[in-house]
N, C-alpha and C positions, 0 to 999 in steps of 0.2 A: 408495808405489806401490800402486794399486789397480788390478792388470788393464791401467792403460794408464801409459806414462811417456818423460818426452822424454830426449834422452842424456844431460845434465847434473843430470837427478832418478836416473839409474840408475848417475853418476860417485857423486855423493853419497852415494846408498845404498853402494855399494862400499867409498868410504871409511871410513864408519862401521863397515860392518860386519866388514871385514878389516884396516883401521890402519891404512892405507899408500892411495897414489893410483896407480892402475894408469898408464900413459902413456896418450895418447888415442890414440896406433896401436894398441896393445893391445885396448884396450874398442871400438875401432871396429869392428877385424879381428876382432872375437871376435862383435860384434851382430850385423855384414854374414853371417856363416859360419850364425848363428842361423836370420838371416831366409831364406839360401839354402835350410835345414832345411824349413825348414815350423816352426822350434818356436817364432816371431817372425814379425811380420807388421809392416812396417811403412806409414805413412799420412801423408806429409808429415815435421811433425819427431815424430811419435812412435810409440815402440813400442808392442807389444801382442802378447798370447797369444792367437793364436786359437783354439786347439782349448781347451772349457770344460774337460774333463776334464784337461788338464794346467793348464791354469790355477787350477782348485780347486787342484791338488794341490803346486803350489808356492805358492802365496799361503797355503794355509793350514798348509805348512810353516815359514813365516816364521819 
């Protein structure tokens, strides 16, 4: 995930990174809450961070 990523590149990453597969109501309801934020933006099938400044700061906390 570079800054941009569709739901089943951000199921993926999840899996790997926590061992376990969230349910897709889960990760859905969790994205849609995101994007209501402002901290996700989304653009057809995929996501994105739009403010740069939280974007550096989570991608290069990876």
């Amino acid at each position: 995930m570079l800054g941009r990523a569709r739901w089943s590149d951000i199921m993926k990453y999840l899996m790997a990174r926590v061992g376990e597969r969230p349910t897709n109501a889960t990760l859905s309801r969790d994205l849609n809450n995101l994007v209501k934020m402002g901290f996700l933006a989304k653009d057809g099938d995929w996501y994105s961070i739009p403010d740069p400044i939280i974007r550096y700061a989570v991608l290069k906390t990876r």
